[in-house]
N, C-alpha and C positions, 0 to 999 in steps of 0.2 A: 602146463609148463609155459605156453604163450604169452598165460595172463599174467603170470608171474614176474616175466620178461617184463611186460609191457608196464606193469605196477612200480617193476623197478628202476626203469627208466623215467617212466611217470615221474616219480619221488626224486631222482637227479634233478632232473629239467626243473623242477620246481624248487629247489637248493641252487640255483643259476642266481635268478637276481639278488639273491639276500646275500651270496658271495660275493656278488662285483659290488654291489652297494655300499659294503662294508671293506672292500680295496676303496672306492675310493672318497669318505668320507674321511680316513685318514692321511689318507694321498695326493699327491694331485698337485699339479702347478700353483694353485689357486691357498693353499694350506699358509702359507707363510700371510698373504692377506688377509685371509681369514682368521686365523687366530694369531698377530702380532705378536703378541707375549707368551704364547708356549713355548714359539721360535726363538725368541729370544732366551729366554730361560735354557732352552733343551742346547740352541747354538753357544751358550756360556759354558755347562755342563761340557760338551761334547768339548770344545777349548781347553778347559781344566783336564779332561783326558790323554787329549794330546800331547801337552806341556809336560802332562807325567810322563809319558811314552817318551821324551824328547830329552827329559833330564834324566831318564832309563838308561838311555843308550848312552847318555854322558859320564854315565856311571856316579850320578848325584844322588842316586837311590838305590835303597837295594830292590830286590824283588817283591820280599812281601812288606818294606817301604810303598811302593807303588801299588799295589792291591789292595790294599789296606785303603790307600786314596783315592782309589777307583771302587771301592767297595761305598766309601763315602760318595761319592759322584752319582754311582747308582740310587742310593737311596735317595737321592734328592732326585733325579728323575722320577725312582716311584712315588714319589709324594705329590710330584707335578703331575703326574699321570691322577692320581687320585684326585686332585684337587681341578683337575679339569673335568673326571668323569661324575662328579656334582654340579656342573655348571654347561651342560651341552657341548661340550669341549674346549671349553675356554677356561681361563683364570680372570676372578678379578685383579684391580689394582691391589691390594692388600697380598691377597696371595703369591700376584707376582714377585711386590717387593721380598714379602719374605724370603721366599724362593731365592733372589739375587742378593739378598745379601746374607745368604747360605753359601754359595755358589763364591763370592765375594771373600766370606773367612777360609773358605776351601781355597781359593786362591791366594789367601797370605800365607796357611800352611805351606803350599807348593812353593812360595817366594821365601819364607824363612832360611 
C-alpha cells in the first residue's frame, strides 16, 4: 500500500514542472513583448467583441445578431491560435496581416 502511495505521489511531483512550464509560456508579463503580433491580432478580436456586447445592450442587435459575430470573432482567434502553434508561438508578417484584415471586414460588419 506504501508503495503505491509513494509511486503516486512520485508521478504528481513529476507532473509539477510540465504544468507550471506550460502556465507560463503562454502567460506572463513578458507575452505581449514576446509575441507583438498575436497581441495585436487577439487585442482587435477581443475589441470587435466588445463593440458587439456594447451595440447589444444598445439594442443595435439582436441576440443571435451578436453570436453569429462573435461566433465569427472566434474563428479568427482559432485560426490565430493555429497559425502560431506552426511557428513557436508566433505569426508571421503575412499571417498577421491576414488575420487584421479579417478582424478589419469583421469590423465594417459591426459598423454597417
Amino acid at each position: 500500500m506504501n508503495r503505491q502511495i509513494i509511486a503516486l505521489v512520485s508521478g504528481l511531483f513529476a507532473l509539477i514542472p510540465v504544468a507550471a512550464s506550460a502556465q507560463t509560456a503562454e502567460s506572463g508579463p513578458d507575452f505581449a513583448y514576446r509575441h507583438p503580433g498575436r497581441t495585436q491580432v487577439v487585442f482587435n478580436i477581443e475589441r470587435a467583441k466588445w463593440i458587439v456586447d456594447q451595440r447589444l445592450k444598445d439594442g443595435d442587435f439582436t441576440v443571435p445578431q451578436a453570436d453569429a459575430i462573435k461566433a465569427e470573432a472566434d474563428g479568427i482567434h482559432g485560426e490565430e491560435q493555429f497559425f502560431s502553434s506552426r511557428h513557436g508561438g508566433r505569426l508571421t508578417i503575412a499571417e498577421q496581416n491576414k488575420l487584421n484584415a479579417e478582424v478589419s471586414q469583421l469590423l465594417r460588419q459591426i459598423n454597417a
